[in-house]
TILOBA-251299 format. One line per field, with one value per residue (C-alpha): residue number from 1; residue in one letter; y, z, x. Coordinates in Angstrom, 1 decimal, decimal comma. Layout:
n	c(NUM ...) $
res	c(A ...) $
v	c(Y ...) $
w	c(Z ...) $
u	c(X ...) $
This chain:
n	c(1 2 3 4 5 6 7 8 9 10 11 12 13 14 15 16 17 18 19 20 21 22 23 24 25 26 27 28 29 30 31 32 33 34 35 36 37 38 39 40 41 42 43 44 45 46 47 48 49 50 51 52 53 54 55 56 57 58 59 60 61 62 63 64 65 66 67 68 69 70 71 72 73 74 75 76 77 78 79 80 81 82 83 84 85 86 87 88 89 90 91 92 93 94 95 96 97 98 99 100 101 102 103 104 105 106 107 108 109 110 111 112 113 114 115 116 117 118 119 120 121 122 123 124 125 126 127 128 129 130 131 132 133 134 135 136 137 138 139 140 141 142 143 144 145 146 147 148 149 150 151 152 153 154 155 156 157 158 159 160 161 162 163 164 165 166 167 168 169 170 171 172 173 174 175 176 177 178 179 180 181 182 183 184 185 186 187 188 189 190 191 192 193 194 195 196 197 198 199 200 201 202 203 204 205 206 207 208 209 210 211 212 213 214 215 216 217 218 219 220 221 222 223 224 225 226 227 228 229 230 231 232 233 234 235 236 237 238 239 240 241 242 243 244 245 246 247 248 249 250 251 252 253 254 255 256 257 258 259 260 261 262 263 264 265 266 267 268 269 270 271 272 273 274 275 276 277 278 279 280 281 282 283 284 285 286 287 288 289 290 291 292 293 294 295 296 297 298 299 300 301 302 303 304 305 306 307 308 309 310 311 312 313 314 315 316 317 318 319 320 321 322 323 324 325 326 327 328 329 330 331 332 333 334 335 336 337 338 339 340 341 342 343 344 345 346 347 348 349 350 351 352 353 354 355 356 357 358 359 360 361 362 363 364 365 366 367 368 369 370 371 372 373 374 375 376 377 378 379 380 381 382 383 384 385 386 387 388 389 390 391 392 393 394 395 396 397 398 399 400 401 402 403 404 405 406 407 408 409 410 411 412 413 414 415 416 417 418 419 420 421 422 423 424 425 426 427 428 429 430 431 432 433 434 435 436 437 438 439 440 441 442 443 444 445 446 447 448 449 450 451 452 453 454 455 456 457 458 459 460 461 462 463 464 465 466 467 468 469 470 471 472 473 474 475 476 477 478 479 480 481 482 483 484 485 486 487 488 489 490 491 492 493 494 495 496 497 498 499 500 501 502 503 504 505 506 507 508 509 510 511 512 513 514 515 516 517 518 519 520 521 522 523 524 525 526 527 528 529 530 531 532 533 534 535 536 537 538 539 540 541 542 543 544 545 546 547 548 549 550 551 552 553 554 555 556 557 558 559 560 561 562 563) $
res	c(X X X X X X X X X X X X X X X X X X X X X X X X X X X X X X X X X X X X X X X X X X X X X X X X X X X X X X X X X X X X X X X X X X X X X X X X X X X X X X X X X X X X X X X X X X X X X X X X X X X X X X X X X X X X X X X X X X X X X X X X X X X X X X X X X X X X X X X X X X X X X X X X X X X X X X X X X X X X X X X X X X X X X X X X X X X X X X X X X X X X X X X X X X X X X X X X X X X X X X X X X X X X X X X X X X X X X X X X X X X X X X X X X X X X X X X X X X X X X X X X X X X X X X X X X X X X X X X X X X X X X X X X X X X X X X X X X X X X X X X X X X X X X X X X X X X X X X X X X X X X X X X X X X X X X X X X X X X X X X X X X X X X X X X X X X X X X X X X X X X X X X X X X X X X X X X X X X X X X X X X X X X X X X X X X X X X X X X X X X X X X X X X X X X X X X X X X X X X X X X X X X X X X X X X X X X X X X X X X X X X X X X X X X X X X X X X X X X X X X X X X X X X X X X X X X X X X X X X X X X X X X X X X X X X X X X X X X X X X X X X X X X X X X X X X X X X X X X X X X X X X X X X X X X X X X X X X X X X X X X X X X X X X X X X X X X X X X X X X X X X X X X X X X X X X X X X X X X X X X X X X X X) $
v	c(123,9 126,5 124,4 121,9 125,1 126,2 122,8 122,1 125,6 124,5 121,2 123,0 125,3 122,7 120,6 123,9 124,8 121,1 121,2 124,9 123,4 120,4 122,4 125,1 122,2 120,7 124,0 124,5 121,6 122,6 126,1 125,6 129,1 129,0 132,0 133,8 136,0 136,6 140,7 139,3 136,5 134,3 131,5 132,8 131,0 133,0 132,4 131,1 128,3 128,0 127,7 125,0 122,7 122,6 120,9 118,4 114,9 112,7 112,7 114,7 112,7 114,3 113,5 115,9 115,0 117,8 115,5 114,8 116,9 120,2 123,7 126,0 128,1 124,5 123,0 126,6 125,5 121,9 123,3 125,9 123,4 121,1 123,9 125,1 121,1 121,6 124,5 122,6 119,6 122,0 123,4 120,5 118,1 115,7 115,3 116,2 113,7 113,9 112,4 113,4 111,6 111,6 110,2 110,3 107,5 104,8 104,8 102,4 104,7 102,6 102,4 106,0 107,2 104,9 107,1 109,9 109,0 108,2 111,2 113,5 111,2 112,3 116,6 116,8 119,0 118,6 121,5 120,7 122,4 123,6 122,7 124,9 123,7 124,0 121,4 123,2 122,3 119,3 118,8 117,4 116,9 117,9 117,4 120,7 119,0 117,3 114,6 115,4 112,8 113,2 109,5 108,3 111,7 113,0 116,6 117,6 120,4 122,2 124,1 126,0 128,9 129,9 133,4 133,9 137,6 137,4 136,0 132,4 133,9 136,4 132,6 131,0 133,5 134,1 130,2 130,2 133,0 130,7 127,7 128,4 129,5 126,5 123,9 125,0 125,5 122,4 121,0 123,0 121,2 118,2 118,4 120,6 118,4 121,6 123,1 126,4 126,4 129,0 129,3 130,2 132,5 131,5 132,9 136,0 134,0 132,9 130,8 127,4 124,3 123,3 126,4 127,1 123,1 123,7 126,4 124,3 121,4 123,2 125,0 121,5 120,9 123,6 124,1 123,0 123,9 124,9 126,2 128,7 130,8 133,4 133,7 136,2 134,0 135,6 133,7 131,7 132,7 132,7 129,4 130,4 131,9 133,5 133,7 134,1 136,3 134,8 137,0 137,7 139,0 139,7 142,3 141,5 142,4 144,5 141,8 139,8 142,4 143,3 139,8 140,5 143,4 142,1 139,0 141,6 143,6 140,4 139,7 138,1 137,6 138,5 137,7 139,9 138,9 141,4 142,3 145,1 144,7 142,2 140,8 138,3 136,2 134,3 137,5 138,3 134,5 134,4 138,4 139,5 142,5 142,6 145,2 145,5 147,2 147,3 145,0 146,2 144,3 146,7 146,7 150,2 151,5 148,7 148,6 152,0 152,2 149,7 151,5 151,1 151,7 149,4 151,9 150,7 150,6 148,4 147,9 147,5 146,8 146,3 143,6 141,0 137,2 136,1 134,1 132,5 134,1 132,6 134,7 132,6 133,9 133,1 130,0 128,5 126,3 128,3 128,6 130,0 132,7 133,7 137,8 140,1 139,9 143,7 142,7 140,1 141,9 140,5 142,2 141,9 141,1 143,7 142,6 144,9 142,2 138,4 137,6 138,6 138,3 135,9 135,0 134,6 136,8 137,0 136,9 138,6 139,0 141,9 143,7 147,2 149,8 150,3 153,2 153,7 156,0 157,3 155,5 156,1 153,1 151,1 150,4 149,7 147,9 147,5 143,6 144,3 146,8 147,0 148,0 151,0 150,9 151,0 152,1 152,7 152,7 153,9 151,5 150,9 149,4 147,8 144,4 144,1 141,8 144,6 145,2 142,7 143,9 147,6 148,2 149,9 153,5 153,9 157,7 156,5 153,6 156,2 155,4 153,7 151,3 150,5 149,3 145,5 144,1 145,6 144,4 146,1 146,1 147,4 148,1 148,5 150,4 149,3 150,4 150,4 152,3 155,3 153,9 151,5 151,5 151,0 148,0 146,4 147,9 146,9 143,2 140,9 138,1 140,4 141,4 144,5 146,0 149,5 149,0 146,4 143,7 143,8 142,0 142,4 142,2 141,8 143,1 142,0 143,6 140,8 137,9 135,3 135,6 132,8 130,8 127,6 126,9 123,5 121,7 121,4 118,2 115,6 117,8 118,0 121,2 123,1 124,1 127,5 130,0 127,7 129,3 126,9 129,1 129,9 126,5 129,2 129,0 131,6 132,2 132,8 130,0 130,5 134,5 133,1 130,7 133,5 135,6 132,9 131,8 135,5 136,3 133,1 132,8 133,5 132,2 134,7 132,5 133,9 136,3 134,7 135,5 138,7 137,6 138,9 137,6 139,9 138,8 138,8 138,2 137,6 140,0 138,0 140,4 140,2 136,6 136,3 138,9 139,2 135,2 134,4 137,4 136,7 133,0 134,2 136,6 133,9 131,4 132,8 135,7 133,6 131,4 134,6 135,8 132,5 132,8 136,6 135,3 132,5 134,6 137,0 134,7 132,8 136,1 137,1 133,8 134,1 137,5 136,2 133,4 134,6 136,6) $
w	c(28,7 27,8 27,8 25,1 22,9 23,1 22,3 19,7 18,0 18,3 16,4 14,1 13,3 13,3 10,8 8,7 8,7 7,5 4,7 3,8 4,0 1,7 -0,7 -1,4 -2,0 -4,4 -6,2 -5,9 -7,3 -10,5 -10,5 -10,0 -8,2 -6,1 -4,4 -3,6 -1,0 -1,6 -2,0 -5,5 -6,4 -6,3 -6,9 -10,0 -13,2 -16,2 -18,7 -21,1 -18,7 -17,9 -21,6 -22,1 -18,9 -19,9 -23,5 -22,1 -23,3 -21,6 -17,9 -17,6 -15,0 -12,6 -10,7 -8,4 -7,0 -4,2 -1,0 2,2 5,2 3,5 4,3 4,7 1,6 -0,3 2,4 0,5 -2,8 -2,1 -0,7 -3,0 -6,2 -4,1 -4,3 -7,7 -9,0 -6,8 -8,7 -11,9 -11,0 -10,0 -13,8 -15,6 -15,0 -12,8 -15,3 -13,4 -10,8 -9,1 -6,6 -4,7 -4,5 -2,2 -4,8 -1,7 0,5 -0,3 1,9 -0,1 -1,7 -4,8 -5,8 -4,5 -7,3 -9,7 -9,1 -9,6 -12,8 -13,8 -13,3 -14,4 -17,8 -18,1 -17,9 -14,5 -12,7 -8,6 -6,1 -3,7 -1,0 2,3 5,5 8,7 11,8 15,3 14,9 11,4 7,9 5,6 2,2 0,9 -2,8 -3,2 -7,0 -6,9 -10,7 -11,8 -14,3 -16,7 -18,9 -20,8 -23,8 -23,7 -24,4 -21,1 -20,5 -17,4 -15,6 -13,7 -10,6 -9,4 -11,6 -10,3 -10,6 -9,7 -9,2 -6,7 -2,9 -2,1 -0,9 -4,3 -6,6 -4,3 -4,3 -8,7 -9,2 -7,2 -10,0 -12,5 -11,2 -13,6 -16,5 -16,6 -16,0 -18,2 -21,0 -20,5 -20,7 -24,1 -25,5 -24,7 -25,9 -29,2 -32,3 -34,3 -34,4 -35,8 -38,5 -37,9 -39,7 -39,8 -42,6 -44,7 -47,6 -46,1 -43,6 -41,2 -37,8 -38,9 -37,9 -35,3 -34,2 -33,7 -32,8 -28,8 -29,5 -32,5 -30,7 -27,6 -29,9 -31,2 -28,5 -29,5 -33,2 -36,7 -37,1 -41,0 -43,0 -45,9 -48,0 -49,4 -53,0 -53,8 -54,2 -53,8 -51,3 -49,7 -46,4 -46,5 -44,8 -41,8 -38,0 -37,5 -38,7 -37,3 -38,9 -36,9 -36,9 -41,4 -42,0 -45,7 -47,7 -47,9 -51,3 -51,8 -53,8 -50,7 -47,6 -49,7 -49,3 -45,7 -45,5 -47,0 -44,8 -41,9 -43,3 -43,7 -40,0 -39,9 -37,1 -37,3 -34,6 -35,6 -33,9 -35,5 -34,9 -36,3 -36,1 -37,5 -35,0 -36,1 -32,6 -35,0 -35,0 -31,2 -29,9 -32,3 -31,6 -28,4 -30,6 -33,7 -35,1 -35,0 -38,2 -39,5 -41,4 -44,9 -44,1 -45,8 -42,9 -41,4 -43,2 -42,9 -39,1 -39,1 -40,5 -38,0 -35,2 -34,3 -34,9 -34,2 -33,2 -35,0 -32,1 -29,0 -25,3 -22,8 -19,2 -15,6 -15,1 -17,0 -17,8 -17,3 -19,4 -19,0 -19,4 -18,3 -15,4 -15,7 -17,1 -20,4 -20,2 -16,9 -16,7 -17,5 -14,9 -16,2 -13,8 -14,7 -15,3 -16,5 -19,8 -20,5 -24,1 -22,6 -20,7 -18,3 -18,8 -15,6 -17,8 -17,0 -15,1 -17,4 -19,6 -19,7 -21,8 -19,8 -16,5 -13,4 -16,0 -15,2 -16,6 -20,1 -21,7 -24,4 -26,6 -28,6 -27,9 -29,8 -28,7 -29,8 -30,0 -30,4 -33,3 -33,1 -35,2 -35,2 -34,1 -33,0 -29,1 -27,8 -25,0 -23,8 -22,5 -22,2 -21,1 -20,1 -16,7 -14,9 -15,6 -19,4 -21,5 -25,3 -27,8 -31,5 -34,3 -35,9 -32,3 -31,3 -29,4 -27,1 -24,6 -23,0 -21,4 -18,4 -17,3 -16,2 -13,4 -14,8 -13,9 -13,3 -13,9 -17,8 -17,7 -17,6 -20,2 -18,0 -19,6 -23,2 -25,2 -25,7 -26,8 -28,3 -28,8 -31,2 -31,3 -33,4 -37,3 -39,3 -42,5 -45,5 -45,7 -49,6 -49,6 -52,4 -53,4 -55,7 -59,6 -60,7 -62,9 -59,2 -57,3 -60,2 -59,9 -58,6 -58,7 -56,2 -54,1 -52,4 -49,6 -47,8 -44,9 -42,1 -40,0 -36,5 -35,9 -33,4 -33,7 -31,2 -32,0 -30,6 -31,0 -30,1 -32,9 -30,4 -28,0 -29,5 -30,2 -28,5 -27,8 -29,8 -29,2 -32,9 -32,1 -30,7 -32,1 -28,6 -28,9 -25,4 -23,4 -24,9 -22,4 -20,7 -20,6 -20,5 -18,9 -15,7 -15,9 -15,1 -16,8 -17,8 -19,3 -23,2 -23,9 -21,6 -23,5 -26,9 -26,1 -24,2 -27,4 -30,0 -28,0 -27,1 -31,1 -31,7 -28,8 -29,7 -26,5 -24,6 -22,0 -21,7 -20,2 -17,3 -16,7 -15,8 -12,4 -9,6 -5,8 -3,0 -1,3 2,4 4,3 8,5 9,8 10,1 12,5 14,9 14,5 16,2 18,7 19,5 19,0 22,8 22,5 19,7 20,5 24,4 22,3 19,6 22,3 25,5 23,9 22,4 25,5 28,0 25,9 26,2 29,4 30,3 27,7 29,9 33,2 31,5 30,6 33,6 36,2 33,7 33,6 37,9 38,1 35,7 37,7 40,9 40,7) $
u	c(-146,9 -144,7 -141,1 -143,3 -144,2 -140,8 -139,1 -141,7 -141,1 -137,2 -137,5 -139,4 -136,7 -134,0 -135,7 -136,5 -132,4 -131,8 -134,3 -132,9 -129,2 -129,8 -132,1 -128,9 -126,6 -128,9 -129,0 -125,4 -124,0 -125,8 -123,8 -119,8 -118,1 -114,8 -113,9 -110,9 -110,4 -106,6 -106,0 -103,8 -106,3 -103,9 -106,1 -107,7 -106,7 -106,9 -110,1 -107,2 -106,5 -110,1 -110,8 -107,6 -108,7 -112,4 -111,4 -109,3 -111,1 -108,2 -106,5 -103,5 -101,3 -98,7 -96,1 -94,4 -91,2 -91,4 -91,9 -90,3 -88,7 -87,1 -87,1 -90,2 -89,4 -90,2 -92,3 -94,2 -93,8 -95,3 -98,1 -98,9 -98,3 -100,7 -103,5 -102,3 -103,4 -106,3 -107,4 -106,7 -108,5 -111,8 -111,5 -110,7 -114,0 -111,8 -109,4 -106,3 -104,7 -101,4 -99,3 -96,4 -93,5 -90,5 -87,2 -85,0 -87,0 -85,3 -82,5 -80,1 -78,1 -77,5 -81,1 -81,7 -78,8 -80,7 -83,9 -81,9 -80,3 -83,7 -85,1 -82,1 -82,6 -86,3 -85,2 -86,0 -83,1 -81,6 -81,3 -78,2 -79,6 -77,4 -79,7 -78,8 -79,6 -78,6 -75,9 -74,4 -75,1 -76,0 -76,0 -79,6 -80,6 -83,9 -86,0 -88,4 -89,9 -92,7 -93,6 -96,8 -98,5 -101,2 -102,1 -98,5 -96,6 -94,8 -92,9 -90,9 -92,2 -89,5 -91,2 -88,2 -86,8 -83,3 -82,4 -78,3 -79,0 -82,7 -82,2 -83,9 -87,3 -87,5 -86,9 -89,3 -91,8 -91,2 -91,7 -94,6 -96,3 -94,7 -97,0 -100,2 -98,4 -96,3 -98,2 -101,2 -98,1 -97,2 -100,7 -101,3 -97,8 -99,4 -102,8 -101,9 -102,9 -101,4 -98,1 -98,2 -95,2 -91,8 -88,9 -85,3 -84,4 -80,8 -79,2 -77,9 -75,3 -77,2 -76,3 -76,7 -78,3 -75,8 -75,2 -78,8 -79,7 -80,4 -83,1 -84,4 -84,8 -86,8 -89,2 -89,8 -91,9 -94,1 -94,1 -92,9 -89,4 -88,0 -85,8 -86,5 -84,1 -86,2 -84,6 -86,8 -89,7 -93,1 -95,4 -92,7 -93,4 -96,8 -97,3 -95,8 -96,8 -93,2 -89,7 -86,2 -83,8 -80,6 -77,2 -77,0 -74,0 -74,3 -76,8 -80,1 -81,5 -84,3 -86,8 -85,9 -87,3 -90,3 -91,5 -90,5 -92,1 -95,2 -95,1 -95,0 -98,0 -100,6 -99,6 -96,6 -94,6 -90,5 -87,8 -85,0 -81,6 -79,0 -75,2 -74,9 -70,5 -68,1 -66,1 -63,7 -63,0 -60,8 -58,2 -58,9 -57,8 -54,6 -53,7 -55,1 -56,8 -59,5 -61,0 -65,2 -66,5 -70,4 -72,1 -73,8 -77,0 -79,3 -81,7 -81,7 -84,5 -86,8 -86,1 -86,3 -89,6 -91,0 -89,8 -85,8 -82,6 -79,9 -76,9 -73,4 -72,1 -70,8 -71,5 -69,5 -70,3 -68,9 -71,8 -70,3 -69,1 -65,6 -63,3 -60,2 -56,8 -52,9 -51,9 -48,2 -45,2 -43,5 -42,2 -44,1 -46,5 -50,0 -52,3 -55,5 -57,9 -61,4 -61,5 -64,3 -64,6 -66,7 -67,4 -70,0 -72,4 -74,9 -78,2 -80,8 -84,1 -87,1 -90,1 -92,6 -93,4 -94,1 -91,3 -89,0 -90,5 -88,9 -85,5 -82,3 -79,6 -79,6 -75,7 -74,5 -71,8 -70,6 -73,9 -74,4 -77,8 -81,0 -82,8 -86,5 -88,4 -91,3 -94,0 -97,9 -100,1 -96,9 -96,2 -92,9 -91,8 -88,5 -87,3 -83,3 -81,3 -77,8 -76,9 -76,1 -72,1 -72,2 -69,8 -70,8 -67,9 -68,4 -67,4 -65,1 -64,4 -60,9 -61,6 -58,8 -57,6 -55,6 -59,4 -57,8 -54,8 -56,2 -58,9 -61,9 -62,5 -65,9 -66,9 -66,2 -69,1 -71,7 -73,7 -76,4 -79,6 -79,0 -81,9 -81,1 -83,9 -87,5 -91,4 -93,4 -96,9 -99,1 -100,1 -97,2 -96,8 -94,9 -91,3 -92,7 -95,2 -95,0 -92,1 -93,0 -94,2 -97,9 -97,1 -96,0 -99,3 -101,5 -100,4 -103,5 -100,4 -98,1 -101,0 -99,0 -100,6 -99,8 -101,0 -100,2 -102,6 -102,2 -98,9 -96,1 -91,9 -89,1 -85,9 -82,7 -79,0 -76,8 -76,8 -75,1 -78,1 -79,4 -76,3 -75,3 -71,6 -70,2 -67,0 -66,3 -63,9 -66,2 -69,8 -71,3 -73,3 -74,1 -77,4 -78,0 -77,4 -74,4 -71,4 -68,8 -65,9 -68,0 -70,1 -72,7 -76,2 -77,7 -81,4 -81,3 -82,8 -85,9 -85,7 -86,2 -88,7 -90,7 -90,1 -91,2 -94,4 -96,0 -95,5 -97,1 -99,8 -103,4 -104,7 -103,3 -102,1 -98,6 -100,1 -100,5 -96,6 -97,7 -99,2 -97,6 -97,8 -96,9 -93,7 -94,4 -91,3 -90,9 -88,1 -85,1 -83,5 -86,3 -86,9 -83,4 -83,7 -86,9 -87,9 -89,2 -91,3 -93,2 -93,5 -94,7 -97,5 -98,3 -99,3 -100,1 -102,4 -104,9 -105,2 -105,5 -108,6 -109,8 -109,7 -111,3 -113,8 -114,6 -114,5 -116,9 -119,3 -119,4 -119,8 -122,9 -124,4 -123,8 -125,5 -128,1 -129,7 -128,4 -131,7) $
C-alpha cells in the first residue's frame, strides 16, 4: 500500500514539473532576455546596435570566409564571429543569416587563384600565415573577411585588424573587440537611406581632389562628399554635418573664419588638419637641405580660443619611417638602402578613445606640437602623441638630409609625448564675441550668436596625415596611409575615418570601440616545460574524482542496506 502511495505521489509530481516546465516556456517566449555571464559582458551589444538591428525591414546576408584547418588564435576568431552573428541574429527578428565558407577547398590551384582574385577584387584582404609544426613551417593563405549584403548593395567586412607594433595574440584579441562595432557599422552603411553632407574647405590652398581622392572615396561610403570655397558667403556652410580644413597654406581672411566660427557655434562639426611650417620637399630632393618657415594662416587665435595651440615648431623622432638614399659612390652604380627618416615620425595611437583605439601606426610628416589651453565647458582628449625619443626643433627649422649619415645621440631626444592630435568637446564660445560692432549683432540677416551648441572638434598638426601618395606620371593615386618606400601600411586612413564618423555619429555607436575584452594568455614557457604535467592534471584529475566519488557512494549505499 505504501510503494502505490509513494509511486502515485511520484507521478503526481512528475506530471506537475511538466506542466510547470511547458507553462514557463509559454510565458517566455512572449519576453526575449539573453544573459551573459562573461565578467566584460562580452556578449552585450550596445542599445545603439540593439536599436540599428531591430529596424532592419530586409535580411542582411553574410559571408565569412574564415573556414577550414588554421591555427587556434583564428580557429578563436571563427568562433567568436560565429557567436558575435549569433548575437545579431537574436536582435535582429531573424534577419541576419550567414554561412561560412572555406576559399581554399578547392584543391585545383587554378580555380582556387580564381576564388582568390575574386575575392581580392571585392576588398577583401589575404593573411600569408607561417604554420609551425613538428615537421617545420608552411606557408598557408588564410581570408580572415567577410562578405555583407543587404537589397543588392554589398561591403567587405575585414575581421582581422593588423597592428605592426602589437604581438599576434594582442591583434587577435583587438579584432575580436572590433567584431560589434564593425559589423553593425557596416550594417548602418548599408541600411542608411541618408548621408549626412561634409565638405572640404578650398580657397586658402587646400590639398586637392587627387591628393585627397583615397579618403574621399572611403567617406563615400558613408556620407555626401563636397566641395565649398567659403568666399565669404554667409550661410554657405549651413547645409552641412562637418567640414575639413585640409593642410591651407595661405591667410584665411577674417569675414571667412567668422562664418567658421559661427558654423562652429550652431553646432558644427570642424576637422582641422594644419601644418603649421612651409616645407618645400621640392628644395630638399634637388639640395639635400630646405629651410621650414611658418605659415601666416591667421588661425592662432581662433584655435586658440577653442582650446589649442599649434606650436611653430617641428618633431623629430627615433620611432620613425625610412626612405631611400644611394649608399654608392660618385660614379658607381647606385644602390639605394632604406634609413630612418626622423622628419617622419611614427606615432603609436592612444587606446583612451574610440577613434583611435586598436589602429595601426599612424605616419606623419613634418609634424609640429600641440599644446592645450585651458577653456571653461570644453573637454580635451588627446588621440596622438609622439613617442618617448622626441626631439622638438624651433622654426625656422633646417630640413637636412645630413640627418642620415650621423647616429642619433639619444640624451638630445628628450622631449618625450608630443600632442599630435586633439578632440574637443564641449560648448564653444565665439572667437567674436565683444569684438564685433552693433550694426553686425543687430542684424536678424547675420544671425550672430555668442554662445556655442554642443559640438565637438579634432585638431591635427600634420597637414599630410591625410594625404595619399600619387605617381604623377601614369595618375595612379596610393591607399592612404601606404608608404611606398617601405611597402608598409600604415593606419591614417582608418584615423580619419574614426575622426570623421565620431563628429558625425548621433547614434553613438562608435562607441562601441571602446569595448574592451580581457586578454587571457596560456604561459608559453610552461606550456613547453611543464606540458606532460598539465596534460597528466587536465585528464587524470577529473577521472580520479570520478572515481573516489564512485567509491564513496557505493561504501554508503553498502553500509546503508547492509543494515
Amino acid at each position: 500500500m505504501s510503494k502505490n502511495k509513494n509511486k502515485k505521489r511520484d507521478l503526481t509530481a512528475l506530471a506537475l514539473a511538466i506542466v510547470i516546465i511547458v507553462l514557463l516556456n509559454f510565458l517566455a517566449s512572449f519576453v526575449f532576455h539573453r544573459f551573459d555571464l562573461t565578467s566584460e559582458k562580452r556578449y552585450t551589444l550596445s542599445d545603439a546596435t540593439k536599436s540599428l538591428l531591430a529596424k532592419l525591414d530586409d535580411v542582411v546576408y553574410v559571408k565569412v570566409y574564415l573556414d577550414g584547418d588554421f591555427p587556434a588564435g583564428f580557429k578563436r576568431l571563427r568562433n567568436e564571429t560565429k557567436e558575435m552573428l549569433d548575437e545579431f541574429r537574436a536582435y535582429s527578428n531573424e534577419n541576419i543569416e550567414y554561412e561560412f565558407i572555406n576559399p581554399s577547398e578547392n584543391t585545383d590551384k587554378k580555380q582556387q587563384n580564381e576564388i582568390f582574385k575574386q575575392l581580392y577584387d571585392k576588398g577583401l584582404q589575404p593573411t600569408n600565415l607561417e604554420v609551425k609544426d613538428e615537421h617545420g613551417t608552411s606557408q598557408q593563405i588564410i581570408w580572415p573577411a567577410a562578405l555583407i549584403s543587404y537589397k543588392g548593395k554589398q561591403l567587405p567586412w575585414q575581421l582581422l585588424k593588423t597592428q605592426s607594433y602589437q604581438s599576434p595574440e594582442a591583434q587577435l584579441n583587438n579584432s575580436i573587440q572590433a567584431l560589434e562595432y564593425e559589423f553593425a557599422s557596416s550594417i548602418r552603411n548599408l541600411t542608411t537611406l541618408f548621408r549626412p553632407e561634409i565638405a572640404f574647405i578650398h580657397g586658402q590652398g587646400e590639398l586637392d581632389t587627387l591628393a585627397t581622392k583615397d579618403i574621399r572615396d572611403a567617406l563615400k561610403e558613408f556620407y555626401f562628399v563636397d566641395d565649398i570655397a567659403i568666399n565669404e558667403q554667409l550661410g554657405v556652410l549651413n547645409q552641412y554635418k562637418a567640414i575639413v580644413i585640409a593642410k591651407p597654406d595661405t591667410t584665411f581672411s577674417d569675414k571667412d573664419l567668422f562664418i567658421i566660427d559661427q558654423f562652429v557655434i550652431k553646432g558644427g562639426k570642424v576637422l582641422w588638419v594644419i601644418d603649421p611650417l612651409f616645407t618645400p620637399v621640392d628644395s630638399l630632393s634637388r639640395k639635400g637641405a630646405t629651410m621650414a618657415i611658418p605659415y601666416e594662416l591667421n588661425l592662432e587665435n581662433i584655435l586658440f580660443k577653442y582650446g589649442v595651440r599649434i606650436n611653430p615648431n617641428m618633431l623629430i623622432d627615433l620611432q620613425c619611417s625610412a626612405i631611400p638614399v644611394n649608399k654608392a659612390f660618385k660614379g658607381q652604380q647606385p644602390r639605394f638602402e632604406l634609413m630612418p627618416w626622423y622628419f617622419s615620425p611614427l606615432i603609436t595611437p592612444s587606446n583612451v578613445h574610440p577613434i583611435s583605439k586598436n589602429l595601426d601606426l599612424i605616419k606623419t610628416d613634418f609634424v609640429s606640437s600641440i599644446d592645450t589651453i585651458e577653456t571653461p565647458g570644453i573637454k580635451k582628449t588627446i588621440l596622438l602623441r609622439s613617442s618617448k625619443y622626441t626631439k622638438t626643433l624651433n622654426s625656422p627649422v633646417r630640413v637636412d638630409m645630413n640627418y642620415l649619415r650621423y647616429q642619433p645621440d639619444e640624451k638630445q631626444f628628450k622631449d618625450s609625448y608630443q600632442n599630435i592630435a586633439v578632440l574637443l568637446e564641449g560648448k564653444f564660445e565665439s572667437v567674436f564675441k565683444n569684438r564685433l560692432p552693433k550694426e553686425i549683432l543687430n542684424d536678424s540677416a547675420i544671425g550672430y550668436q555668442p554662445d556655442g551648441k554642443q559640438t565637438s572638434m579634432i585638431v591635427i598638426s600634420d597637414g599630410d596625415v591625410i594625404k595619399n601618395d600619387i605617381q604623377y606620371n601614369t595618375g595612379k593615386v596610393y591607399t592612404l596611409g601606404f608608404d611606398k618606400y617601405t611597402n608598409q601600411m600604415y593606419g591614417n586612413k582608418n584615423f580619419i575615418l574614426n575622426c570623421i564618423n565620431y563628429l558625425c555619429d548621433d547614434s553613438g555607436l562608435i562607441s562601441v570601440r571602446a569595448r574592451e575584452l580581457t586578454l587571457r594568455l596560456l604561459d608559453k614557457k610552461k606550456i613547453k616545460t611543464q606540458r606532460v604535467k598539465w596534460q597528466v592534471i587536465n585528464t587524470g584529475l577529473p577521472l580520479l574524482i570520478i572515481i573516489i566519488f564512485g567509491m564513496i557512494y557505493h561504501f554508503n549505499r553498502k553500509r546503508k542496506y547492509a543494515s
